[in-house]
C-alpha positions as CSV (number, residue, x, y, z in Angstrom):
1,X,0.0,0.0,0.0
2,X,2.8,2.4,0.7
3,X,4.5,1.8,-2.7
4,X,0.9,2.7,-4.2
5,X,0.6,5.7,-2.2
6,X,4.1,7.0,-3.3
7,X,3.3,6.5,-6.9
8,X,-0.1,8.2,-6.3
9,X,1.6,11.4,-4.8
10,X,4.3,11.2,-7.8
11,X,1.8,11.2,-10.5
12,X,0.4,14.3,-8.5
13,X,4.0,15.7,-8.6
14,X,5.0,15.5,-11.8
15,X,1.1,17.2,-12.7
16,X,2.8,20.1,-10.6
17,X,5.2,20.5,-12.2
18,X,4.0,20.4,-15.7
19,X,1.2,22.8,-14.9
20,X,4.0,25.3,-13.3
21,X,6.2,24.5,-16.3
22,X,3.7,25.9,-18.5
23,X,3.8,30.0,-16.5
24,X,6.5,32.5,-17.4
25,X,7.2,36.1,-15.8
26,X,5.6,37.2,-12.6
27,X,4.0,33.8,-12.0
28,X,6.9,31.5,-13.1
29,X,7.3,28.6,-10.6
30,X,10.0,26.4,-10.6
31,X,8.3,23.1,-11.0
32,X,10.0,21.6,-7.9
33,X,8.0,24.0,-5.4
34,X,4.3,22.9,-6.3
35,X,5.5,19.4,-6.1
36,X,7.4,19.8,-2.7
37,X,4.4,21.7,-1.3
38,X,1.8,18.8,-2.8
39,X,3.9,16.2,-0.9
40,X,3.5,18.3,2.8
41,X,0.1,18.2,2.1
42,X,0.0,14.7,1.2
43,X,2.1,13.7,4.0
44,X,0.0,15.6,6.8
45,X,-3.5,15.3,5.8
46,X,-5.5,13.5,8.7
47,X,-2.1,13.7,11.0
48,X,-2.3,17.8,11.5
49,X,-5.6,19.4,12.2
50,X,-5.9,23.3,13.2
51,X,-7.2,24.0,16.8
52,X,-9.5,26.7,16.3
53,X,-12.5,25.1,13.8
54,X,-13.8,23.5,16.9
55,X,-14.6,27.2,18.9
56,X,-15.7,28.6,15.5
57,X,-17.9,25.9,14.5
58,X,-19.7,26.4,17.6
59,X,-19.6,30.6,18.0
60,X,-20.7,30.2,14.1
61,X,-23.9,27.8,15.1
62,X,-24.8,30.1,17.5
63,X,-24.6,33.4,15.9
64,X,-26.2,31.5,12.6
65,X,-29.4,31.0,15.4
66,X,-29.4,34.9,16.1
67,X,-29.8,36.6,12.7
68,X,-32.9,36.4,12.8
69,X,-33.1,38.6,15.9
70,X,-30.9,40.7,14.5
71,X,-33.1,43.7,13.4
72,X,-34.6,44.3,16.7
73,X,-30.9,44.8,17.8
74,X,-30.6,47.2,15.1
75,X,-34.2,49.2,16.6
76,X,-32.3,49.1,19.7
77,X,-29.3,50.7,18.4
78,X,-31.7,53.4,16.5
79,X,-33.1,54.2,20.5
80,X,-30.1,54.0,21.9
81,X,-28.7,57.1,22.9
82,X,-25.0,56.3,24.1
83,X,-25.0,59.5,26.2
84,X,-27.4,57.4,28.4
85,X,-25.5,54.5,29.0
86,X,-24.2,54.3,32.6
87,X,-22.9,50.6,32.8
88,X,-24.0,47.5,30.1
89,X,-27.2,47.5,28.8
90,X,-28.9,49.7,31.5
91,X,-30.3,52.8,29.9
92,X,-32.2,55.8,31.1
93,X,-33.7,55.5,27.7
94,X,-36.8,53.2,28.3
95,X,-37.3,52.9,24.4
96,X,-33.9,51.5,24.0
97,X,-34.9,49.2,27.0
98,X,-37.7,47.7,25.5
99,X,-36.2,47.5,22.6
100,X,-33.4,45.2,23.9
101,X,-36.1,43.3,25.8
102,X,-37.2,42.6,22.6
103,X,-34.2,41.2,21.3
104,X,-33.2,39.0,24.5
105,X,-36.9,37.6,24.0
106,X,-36.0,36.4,20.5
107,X,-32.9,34.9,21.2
108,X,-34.3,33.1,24.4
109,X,-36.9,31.5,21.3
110,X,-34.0,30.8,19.5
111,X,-31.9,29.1,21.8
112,X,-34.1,28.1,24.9
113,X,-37.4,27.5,22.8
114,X,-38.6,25.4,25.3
115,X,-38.5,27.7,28.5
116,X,-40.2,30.7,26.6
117,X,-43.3,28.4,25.5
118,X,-43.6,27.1,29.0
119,X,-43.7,30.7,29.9
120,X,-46.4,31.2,28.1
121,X,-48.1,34.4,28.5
122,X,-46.5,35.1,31.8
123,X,-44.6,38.5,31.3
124,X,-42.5,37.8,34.9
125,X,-41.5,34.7,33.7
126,X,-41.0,35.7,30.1
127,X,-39.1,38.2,31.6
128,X,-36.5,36.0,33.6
129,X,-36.1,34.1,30.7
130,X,-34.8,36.8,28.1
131,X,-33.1,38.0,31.3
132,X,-31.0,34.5,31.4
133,X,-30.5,34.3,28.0
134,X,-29.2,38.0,28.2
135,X,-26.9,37.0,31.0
136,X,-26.1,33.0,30.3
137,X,-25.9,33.2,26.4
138,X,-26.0,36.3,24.1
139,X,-23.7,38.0,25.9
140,X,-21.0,35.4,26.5
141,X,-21.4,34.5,22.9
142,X,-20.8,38.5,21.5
143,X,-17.6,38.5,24.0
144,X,-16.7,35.0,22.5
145,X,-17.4,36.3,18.8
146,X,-15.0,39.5,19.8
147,X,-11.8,37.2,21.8
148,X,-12.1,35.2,18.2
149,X,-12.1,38.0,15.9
150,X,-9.2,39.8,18.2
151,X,-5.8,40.0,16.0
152,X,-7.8,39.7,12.5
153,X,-5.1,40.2,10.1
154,X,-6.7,41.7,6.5
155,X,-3.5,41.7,4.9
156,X,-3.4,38.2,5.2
157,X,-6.9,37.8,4.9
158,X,-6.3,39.4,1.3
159,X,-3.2,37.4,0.7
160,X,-5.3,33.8,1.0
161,X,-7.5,35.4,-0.8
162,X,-5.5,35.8,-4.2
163,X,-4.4,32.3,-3.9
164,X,-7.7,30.6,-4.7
165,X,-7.6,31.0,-8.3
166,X,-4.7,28.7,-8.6
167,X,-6.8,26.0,-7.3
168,X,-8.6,26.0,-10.7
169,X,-5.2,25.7,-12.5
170,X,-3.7,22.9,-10.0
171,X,-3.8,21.6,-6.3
172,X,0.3,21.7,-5.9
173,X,0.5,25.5,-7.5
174,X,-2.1,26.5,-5.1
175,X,-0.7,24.9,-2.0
176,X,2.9,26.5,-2.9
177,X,1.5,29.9,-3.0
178,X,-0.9,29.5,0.5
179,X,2.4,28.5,1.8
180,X,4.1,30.8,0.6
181,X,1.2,33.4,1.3
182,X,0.3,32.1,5.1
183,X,4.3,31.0,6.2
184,X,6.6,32.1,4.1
185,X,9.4,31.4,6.6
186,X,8.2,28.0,7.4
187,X,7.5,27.2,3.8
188,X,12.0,28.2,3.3
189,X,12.9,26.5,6.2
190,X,10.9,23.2,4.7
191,X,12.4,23.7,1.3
192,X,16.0,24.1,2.8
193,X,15.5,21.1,4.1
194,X,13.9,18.6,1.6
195,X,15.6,20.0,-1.5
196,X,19.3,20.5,-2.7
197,X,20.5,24.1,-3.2
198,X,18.6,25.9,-5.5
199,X,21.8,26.1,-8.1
200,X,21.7,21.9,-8.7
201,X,17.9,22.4,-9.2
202,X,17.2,20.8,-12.8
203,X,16.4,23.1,-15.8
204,X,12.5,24.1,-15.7
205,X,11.6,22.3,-18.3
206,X,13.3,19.2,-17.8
207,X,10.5,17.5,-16.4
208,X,12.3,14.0,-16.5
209,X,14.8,15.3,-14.1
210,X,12.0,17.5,-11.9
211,X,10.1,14.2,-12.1
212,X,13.1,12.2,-10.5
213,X,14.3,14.6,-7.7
214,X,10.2,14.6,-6.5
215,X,10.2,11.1,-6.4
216,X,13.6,10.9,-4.2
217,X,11.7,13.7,-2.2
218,X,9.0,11.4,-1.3
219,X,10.1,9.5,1.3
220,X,11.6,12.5,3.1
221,X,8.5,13.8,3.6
222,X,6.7,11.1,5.4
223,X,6.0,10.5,9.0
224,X,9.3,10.3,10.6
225,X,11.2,11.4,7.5
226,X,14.1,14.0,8.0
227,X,11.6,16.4,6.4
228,X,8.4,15.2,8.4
229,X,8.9,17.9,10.9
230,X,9.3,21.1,9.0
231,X,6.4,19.6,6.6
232,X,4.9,19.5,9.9
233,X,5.3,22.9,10.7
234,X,4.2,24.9,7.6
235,X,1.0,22.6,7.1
236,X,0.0,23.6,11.0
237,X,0.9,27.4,10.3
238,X,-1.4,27.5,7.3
239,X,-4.5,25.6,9.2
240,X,-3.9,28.1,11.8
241,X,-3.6,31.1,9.4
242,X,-6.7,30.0,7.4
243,X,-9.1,31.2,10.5
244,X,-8.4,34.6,8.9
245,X,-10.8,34.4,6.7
246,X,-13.4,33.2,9.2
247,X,-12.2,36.1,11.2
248,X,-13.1,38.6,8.8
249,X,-16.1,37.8,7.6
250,X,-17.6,37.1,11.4
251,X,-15.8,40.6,12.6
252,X,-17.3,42.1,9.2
253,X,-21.1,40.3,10.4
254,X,-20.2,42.0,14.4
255,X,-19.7,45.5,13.0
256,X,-22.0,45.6,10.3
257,X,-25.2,44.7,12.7
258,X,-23.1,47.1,15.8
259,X,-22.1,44.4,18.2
260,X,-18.7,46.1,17.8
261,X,-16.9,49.1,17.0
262,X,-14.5,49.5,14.3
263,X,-14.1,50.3,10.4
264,X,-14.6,47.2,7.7
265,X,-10.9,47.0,6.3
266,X,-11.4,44.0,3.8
267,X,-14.6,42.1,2.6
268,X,-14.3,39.2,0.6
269,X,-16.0,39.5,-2.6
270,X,-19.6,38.0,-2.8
271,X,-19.6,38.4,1.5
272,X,-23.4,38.8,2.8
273,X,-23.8,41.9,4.7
């Protein structure tokens, strides 16, 4: 099974390397770096997982639930006058008050759908309810939302971005330029250490030659391989810079319906307000 393997991800090389034999000027490649990026990906799919998906797969869930109590926050924010505020959501303003009542009463249907129809008609207890959710879930998730988007990096965010469209021309030139876009001193220190010195690289377009050194590369690269670690380590930093996306477009959601403060720096194209 291993040999098959090997010969799978060396087919996939060589496809690389063809497809970056083919660009010239700004985008030349050499043909070696798509297929020494393919075979970090190869080597740590299912071995290297990112640790945030979990914590936005849930703050995601939740807010997805809330949207649709989203415009009585925005009446709120049209009654709030800010000038009132003298600690969190208590307002001289009783407009903005019943407003956010409003809101809190929404999300307790959306997320506690079973306390609010036992309340019934009963305002106290309908009351204690929005007041719970208020306390217990909304606002722990907004301060959750606002910890994840902290740090949001739009440069980045714009970098991953501009690699997409090489995933339409080939999986290895698109994985060389997210490395290159997401670790770019990871992604050196991996191809210092699985390929020779960039003067004994083969010609471009000797793709018999490019084919070979791959091939020899192969075995480097798996688990336990003197390359394993530093493949390791630049397959990690892009699952960890890839949040930046997710980033943006939730700290894009926060500010555009005012659950924080701050100026939209970068919205990906297509991007539901």
């Amino acid at each position: 099974q291993g040999s098959w393997v090997r010969r799978r991800q060396a087919l996939a090389m060589a496809a690389a390397a063809r497809a970056a034999a083919r660009y010239s000027g700004r985008y030349a490649v050499h043909p070696l770096l798509p297929g020494a990026a393919q075979l970090a990906v190869d080597a740590c799919t299912g071995r290297v997982a990112p640790s945030w998906t979990a914590n936005a797969q849930d703050l995601l869930s939740k807010w997805e639930k809330l949207t649709m109590c989203m415009p009585q926050y925005a009446e709120f924010l049209k009654k709030c006058n800010r000038k009132d505020l003298k600690r969190p959501h208590v307002f001289m303003n009783e407009a903005a008050q019943a407003k956010l009542g409003e809101f809190y009463l929404c999300c307790a249907f959306m997320l506690r759908r079973e306390a609010v129809e036992a309340a019934g008609q009963d305002a106290t207890q309908l009351l204690k309810v929005a007041h719970e959710v208020a306390n217990e879930d909304v606002e722990p998730l907004f301060q959750s939302c606002r910890d994840f988007v902290s740090g949001y990096d739009a440069a980045l965010h714009k970098r991953l971005d501009n690699t997409t469209i090489w995933r339409e021309v080939d999986d290895g030139l698109f994985w060389h330029h997210s490395f290159e876009a997401a670790a770019p001193e990871a992604y050196a220190a991996y191809q210092a250490v699985l390929l020779p010195p960039q003067a004994e690289w083969p010609a471009n377009d000797d793709v018999a030659a490019v084919d070979a050194l791959i091939s020899s590369c192969s075995r480097d690269v798996e688990e336990g391989g003197v390359a394993w670690p530093v493949a390791k380590e630049v397959y990690q930093a892009f699952l960890e810079a890839s949040a930046t996306p997710v980033k943006g477009n939730l700290r894009n959601a926060l500010i555009d319906h005012g659950i924080i403060s701050g100026s939209i720096v970068y919205r990906t194209e297509g991007q539901q307000r």
